[in-house]
C-alpha positions in Angstrom: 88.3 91.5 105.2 86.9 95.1 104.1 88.2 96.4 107.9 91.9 94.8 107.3 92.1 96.0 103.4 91.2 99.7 105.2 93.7 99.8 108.0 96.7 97.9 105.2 95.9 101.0 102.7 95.9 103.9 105.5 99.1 102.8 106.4 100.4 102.2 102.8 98.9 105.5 101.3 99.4 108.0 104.6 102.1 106.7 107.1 99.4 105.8 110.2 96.7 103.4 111.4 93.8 104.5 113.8 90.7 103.1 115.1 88.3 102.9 111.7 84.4 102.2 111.9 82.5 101.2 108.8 80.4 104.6 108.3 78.5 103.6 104.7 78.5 101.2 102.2 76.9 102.6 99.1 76.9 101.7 95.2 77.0 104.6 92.6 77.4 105.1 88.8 79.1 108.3 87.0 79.3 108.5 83.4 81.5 110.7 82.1 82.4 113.0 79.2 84.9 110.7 77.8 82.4 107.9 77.4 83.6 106.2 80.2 81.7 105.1 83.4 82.7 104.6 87.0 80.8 102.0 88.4 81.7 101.0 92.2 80.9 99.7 95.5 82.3 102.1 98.3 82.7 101.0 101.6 83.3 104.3 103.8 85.6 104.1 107.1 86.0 107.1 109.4 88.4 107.3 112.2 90.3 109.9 114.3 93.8 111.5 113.7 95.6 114.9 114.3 99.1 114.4 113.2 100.3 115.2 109.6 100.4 112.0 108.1 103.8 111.4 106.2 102.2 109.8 103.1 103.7 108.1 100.0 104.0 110.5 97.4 103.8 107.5 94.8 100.0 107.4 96.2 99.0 110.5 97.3 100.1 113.9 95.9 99.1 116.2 98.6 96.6 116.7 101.6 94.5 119.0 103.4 93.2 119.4 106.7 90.0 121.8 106.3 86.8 122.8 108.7 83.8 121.2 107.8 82.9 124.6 106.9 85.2 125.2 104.4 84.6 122.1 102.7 81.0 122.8 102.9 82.1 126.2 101.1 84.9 124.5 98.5 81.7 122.1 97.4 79.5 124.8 96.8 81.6 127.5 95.4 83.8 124.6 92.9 82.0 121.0 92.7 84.3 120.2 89.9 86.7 119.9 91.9 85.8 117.0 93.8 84.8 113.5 92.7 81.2 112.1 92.4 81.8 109.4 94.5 83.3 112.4 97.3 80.5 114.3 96.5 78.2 111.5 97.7 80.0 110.7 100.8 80.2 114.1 102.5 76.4 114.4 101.8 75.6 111.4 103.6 78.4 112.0 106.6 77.3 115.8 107.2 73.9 113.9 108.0 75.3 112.4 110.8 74.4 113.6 114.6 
């Protein structure tokens, strides 16, 4: 299932499992300069974790723990930095209560 394939990569990409609960579910399409287009279905968990994960460098090469504030500043002062599809998700999640 989508729930088992989340908690099997959080431990394979960052060294810990939590508690996840399916936030969104969203399709989206980027086309980009190279002529090549991303075209995918997202399914978006969000749990709860304060310790520095120990994650496998062969899938992640570095992370960041950052305010909601400063990310809110970091996409509005350099959007190239982040993905499309990141882009779309912290829209939809600051909506949230």
């Amino acid at each position: 299932s989508t729930i088992d394939a989340a908690h099997r990569r959080l431990g394979e990409e960052l060294g810990f499992d939590c508690e996840l609960k399916l936030h969104q579910t969203f399709i989206y399409r980027a086309p980009f300069d190279n002529g090549l287009t991303e075209h995918e279905l997202d399914h978006v968990f969000v749990g709860n974790y304060s310790i520095d994960p120990l994650f496998n460098p062969k899938e992640v090469s570095s992370f960041q723990w950052i305010s909601i504030a400063d990310l809110r500043f970091q996409l509005s002062e350099n959007p190239e930095r982040f993905t499309v599809w990141f882009k779309m998700i912290i829209e939809n999640y600051l909506q949230l209560p």
